[in-house]
N, C-alpha and C positions, 0 to 999 in steps of 0.2 A: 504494500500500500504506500510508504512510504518511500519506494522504488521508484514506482508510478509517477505519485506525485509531483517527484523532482525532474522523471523527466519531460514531461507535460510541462513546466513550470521552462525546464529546457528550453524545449521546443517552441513554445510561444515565446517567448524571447529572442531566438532565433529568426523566428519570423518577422519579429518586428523589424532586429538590427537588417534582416535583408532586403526589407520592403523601404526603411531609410537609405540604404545604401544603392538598389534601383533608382529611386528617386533622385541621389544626388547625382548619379550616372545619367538619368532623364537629364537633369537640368545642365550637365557639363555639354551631352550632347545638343542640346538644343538652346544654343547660348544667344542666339537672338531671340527665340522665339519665349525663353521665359521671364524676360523684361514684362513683355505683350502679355501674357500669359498675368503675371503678378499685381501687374495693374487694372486688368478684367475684372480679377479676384477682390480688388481693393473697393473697386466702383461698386462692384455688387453687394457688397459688404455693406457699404455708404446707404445705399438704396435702401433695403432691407432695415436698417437702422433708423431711417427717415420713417417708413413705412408703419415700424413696431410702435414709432411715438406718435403718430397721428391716430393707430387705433387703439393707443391706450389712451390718450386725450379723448379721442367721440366716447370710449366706454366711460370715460369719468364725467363729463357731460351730459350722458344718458342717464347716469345716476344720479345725477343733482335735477334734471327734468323730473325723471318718474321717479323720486325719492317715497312717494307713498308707496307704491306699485313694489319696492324695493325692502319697504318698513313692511309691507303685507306678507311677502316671499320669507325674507329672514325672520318673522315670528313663526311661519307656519311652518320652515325647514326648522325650528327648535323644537316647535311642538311636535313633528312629528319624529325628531330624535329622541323624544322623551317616552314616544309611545313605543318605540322599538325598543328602550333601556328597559323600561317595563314589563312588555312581554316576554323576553330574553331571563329577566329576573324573575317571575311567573314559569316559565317556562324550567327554567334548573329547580325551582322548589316543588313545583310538581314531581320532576323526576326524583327528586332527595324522599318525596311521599312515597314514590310507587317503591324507592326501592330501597328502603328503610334498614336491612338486615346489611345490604353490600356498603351501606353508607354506614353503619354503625360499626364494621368491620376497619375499617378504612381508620374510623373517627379512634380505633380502641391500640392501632402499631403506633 
């Protein structure tokens, strides 16, 4: 087991150092093309970033509009985590009823 592990532990390491080392072979080979390449990577990045904060500004806007709509959701998602905690706790003390001798068993090592 402990055989195993190490060499799993290995071999995924392995693969990592060879997939870094392809890559830096990519980029020696293709030494105009990964300027081009790096700054595609850059822009889109940018973009993405711009993107993630505009629809986290409309979500927080949306919640300052429909903050009733928002106050109704979050009571009714507590209450009904309370109804779950409930049944869940109903639910084991029923079973501790049905089974009273394996629960006494347990209750007595």
């Amino acid at each position: 087991s402990a055989g195993w592990t190490s060499l799993v532990t290995m071999a995924t390491e392995r693969r990592a150092a060879l997939a870094l080392m392809r890559r830096g072979a990519s980029f020696l080979g293709n030494r105009k093309l990964a300027p081009a390449f790096q700054s595609w990577l850059a822009a889109i990045e940018a973009a993405g970033d711009g993107d993630r904060k505009k629809a986290s500004m409309s979500r927080a806007l949306l919640h300052l509009l429909h903050r009733e709509l928002s106050r109704g959701w979050v009571g009714w998602h507590a209450q009904w985590l309370e109804a779950v905690r409930k049944r869940a706790s109903m639910s084991k003390s029923l079973l501790h009823l049905l089974n009273r001798k394996q629960s006494a068993g347990w209750a007595s090592l």
